[in-house]
ROKE-134822 format. One record per residue (C-alpha): residue in three letters; residue number from 1; x, y, z. Coordinates in steps of 0.25 Angstrom, whole numbers. Layout:
N
+------+------+-------+-------+-------+
: resn : resi :     u :     v :     w :
+------+------+-------+-------+-------+
:  ALA :  NUM :     X :     Y :     Z :
...
+------+------+-------+-------+-------+
This chain:
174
+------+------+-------+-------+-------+
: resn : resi :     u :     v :     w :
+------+------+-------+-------+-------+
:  UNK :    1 :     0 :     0 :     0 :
:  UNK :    2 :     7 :    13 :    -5 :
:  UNK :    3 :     7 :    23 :     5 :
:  UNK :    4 :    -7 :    32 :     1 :
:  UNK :    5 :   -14 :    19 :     2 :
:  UNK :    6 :    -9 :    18 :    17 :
:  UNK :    7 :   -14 :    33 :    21 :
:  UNK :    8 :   -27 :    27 :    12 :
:  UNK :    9 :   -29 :    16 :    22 :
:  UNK :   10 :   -25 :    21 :    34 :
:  UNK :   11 :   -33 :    33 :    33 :
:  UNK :   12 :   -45 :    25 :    29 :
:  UNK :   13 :   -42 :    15 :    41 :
:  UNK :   14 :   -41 :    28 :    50 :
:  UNK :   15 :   -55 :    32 :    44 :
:  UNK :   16 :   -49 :    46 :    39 :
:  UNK :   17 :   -52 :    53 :    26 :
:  UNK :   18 :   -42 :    58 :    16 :
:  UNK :   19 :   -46 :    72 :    18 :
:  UNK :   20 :   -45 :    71 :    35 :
:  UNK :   21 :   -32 :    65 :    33 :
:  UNK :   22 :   -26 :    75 :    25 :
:  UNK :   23 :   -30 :    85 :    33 :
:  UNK :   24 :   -23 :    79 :    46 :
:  UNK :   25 :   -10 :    79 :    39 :
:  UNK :   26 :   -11 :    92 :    35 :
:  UNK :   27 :   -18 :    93 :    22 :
:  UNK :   28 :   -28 :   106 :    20 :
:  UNK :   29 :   -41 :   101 :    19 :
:  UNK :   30 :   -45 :   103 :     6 :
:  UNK :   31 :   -34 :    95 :    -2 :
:  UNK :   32 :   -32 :    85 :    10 :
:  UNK :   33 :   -40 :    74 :     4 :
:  UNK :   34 :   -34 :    77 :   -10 :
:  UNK :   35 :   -20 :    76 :    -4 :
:  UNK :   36 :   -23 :    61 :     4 :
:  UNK :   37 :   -30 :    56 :    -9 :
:  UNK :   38 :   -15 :    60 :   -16 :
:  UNK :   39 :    -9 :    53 :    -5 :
:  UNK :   40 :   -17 :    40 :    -4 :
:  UNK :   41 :   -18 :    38 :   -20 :
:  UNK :   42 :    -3 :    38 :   -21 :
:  UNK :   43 :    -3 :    51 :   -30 :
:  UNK :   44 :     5 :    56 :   -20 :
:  UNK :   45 :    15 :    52 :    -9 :
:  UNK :   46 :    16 :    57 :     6 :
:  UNK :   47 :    28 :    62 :    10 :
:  UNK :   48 :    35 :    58 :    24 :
:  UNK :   49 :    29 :    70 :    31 :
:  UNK :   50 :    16 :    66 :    26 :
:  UNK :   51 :    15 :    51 :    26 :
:  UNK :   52 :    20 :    55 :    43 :
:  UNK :   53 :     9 :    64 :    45 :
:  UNK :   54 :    -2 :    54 :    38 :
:  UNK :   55 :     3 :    42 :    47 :
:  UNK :   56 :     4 :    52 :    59 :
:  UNK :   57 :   -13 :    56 :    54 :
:  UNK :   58 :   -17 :    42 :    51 :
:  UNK :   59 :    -9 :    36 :    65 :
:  UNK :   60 :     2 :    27 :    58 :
:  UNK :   61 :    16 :    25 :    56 :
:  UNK :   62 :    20 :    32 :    43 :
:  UNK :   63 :    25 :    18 :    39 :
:  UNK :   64 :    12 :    13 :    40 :
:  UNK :   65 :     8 :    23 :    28 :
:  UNK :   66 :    23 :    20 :    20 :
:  UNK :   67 :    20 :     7 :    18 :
:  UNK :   68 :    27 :    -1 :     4 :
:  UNK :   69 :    19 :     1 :    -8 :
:  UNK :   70 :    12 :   -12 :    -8 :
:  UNK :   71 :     0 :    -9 :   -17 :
:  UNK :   72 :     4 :   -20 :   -27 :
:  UNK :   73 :     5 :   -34 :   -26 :
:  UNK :   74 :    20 :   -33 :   -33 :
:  UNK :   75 :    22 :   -22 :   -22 :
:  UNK :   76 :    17 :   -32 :   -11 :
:  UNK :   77 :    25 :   -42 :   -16 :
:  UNK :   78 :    38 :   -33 :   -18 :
:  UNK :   79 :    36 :   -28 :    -3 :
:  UNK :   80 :    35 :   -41 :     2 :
:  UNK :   81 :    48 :   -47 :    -6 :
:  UNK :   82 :    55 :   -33 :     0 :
:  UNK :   83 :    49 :   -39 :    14 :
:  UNK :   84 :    54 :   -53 :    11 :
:  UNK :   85 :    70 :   -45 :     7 :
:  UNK :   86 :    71 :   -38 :    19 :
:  UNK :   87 :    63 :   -42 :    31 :
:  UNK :   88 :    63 :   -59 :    29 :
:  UNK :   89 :    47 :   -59 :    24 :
:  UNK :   90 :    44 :   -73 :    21 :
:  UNK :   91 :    32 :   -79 :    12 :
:  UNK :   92 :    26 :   -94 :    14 :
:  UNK :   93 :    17 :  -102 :    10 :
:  UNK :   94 :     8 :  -112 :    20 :
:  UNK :   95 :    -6 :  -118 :    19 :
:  UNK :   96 :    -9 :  -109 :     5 :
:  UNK :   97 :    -5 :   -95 :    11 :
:  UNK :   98 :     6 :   -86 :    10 :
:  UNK :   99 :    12 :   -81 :    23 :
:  UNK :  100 :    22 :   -70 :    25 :
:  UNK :  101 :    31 :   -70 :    36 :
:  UNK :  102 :    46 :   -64 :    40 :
:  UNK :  103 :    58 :   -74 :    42 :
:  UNK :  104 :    63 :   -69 :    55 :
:  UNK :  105 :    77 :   -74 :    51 :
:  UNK :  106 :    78 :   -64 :    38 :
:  UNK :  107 :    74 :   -53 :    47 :
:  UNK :  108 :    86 :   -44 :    49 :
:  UNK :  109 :    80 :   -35 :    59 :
:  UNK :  110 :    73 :   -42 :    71 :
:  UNK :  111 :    64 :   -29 :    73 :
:  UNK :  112 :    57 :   -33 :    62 :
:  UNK :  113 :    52 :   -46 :    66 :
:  UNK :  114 :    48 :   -39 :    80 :
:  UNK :  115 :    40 :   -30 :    71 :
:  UNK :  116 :    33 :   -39 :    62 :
:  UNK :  117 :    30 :   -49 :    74 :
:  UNK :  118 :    23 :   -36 :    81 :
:  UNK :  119 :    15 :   -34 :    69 :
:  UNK :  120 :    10 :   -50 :    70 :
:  UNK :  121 :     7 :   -47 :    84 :
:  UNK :  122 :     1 :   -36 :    80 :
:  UNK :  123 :    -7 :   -42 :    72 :
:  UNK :  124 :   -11 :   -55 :    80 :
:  UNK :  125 :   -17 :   -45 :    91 :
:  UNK :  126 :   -25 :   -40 :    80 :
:  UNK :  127 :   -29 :   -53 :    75 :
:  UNK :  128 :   -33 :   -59 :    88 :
:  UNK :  129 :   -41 :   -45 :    92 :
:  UNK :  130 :   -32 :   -41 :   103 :
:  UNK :  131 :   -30 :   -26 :    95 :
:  UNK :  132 :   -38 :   -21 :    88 :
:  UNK :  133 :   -38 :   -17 :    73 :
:  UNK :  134 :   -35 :    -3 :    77 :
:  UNK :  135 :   -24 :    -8 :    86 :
:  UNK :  136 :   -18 :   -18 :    75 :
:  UNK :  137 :   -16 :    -6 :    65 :
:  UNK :  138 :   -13 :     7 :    74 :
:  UNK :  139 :     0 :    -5 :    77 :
:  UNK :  140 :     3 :    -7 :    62 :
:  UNK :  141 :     1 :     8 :    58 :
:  UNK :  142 :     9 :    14 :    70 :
:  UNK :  143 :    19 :     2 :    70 :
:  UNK :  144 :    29 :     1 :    77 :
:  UNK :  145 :    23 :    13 :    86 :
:  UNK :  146 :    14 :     4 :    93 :
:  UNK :  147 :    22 :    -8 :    93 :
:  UNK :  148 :    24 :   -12 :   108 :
:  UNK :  149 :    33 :   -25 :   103 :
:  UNK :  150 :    48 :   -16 :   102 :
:  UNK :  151 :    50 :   -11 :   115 :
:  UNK :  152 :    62 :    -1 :   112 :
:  UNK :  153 :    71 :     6 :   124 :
:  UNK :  154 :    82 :    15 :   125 :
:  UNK :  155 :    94 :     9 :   130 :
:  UNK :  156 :   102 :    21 :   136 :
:  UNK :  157 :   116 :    23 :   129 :
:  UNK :  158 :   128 :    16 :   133 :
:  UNK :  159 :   134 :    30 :   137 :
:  UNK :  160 :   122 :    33 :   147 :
:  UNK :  161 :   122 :    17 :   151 :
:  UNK :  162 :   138 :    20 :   155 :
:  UNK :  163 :   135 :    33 :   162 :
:  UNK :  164 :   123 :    26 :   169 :
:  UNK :  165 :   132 :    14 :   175 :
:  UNK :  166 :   145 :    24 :   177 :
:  UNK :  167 :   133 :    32 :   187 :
:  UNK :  168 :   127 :    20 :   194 :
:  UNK :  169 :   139 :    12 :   194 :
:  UNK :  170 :   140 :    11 :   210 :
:  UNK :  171 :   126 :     6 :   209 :
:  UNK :  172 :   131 :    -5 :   202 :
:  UNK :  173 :   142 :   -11 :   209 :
:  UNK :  174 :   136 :   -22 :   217 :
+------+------+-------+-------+-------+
């Protein structure tokens, strides 16, 4: 989906018109529907500033707008061969269905994994009713801003860490 038809479907799903979109991102009224009709036909592209301050209006991630043209089936394809190339994505064949799934060993960065599993998590609370639909997409749109599955912390710097054991070290001896 190129990335008018993602403003197109998330301003739908947020139950928007073009018209009140446009104006919350600035646009003057009269031309505001004529300017999201240019931008969600493709005639014309969003810039960065733009494309922020829609995803900002519609509550998502600016990725979740910026998305691979995937419009085509040769596009599909080539995205998913580009997936295969450099994050292990794998196809099999059981029982008359095809199944995608990623090779943990031809992952080169872990965090990648952490991330798709949180997505199946994600998704399995979903399934199973324990979130709702609401919940299941405000996590995909915003990800990874409401992903609670990386806990990051700061580790102090081994200048401070030195200068903190050099300060205490007579409370350390035993």
């Amino acid at each position: 989906m190129a990335i008018g038809e993602r403003i197109r479907f998330i301003r739908n799903l947020r139950g928007m018109t073009q018209k009140y979109l446009g104006t919350l991102v600035g646009f003057p009224e009269k031309t505001a529907d004529i300017r999201m009709a240019q931008y969600e036909s493709g005639t014309r592209t969003p810039k960065d500033d733009l494309t922020k301050a829609l995803a900002d209006v519609l509550d998502v991630s600016p990725l979740a707008l910026s998305v691979p043209d995937i419009d085509s089936q040769l596009g599909l394809m080539h995205t998913l061969f580009a997936l295969e190339d450099l994050y292990g994505l794998k196809t099999n064949i059981a029982d008359g269905e095809v199944t995608l799934h990623f090779d943990v060993s031809n992952i080169s960065d872990p965090s990648f994994f952490e991330m798709v599993t949180a997505w199946a998590e994600q998704a399995a609370k979903y399934k199973s009713g324990e979130i709702s639909k609401e919940d299941y997409d405000k996590w995909r749109y915003r990800f990874p801003e409401f992903d609670t599955t990386q806990i990051w912390g700061k580790v102090p710097s081994k200048e401070l860490s030195d200068a903190l054991v050099e300060a205490f070290k007579d409370k350390l001896k035993d």
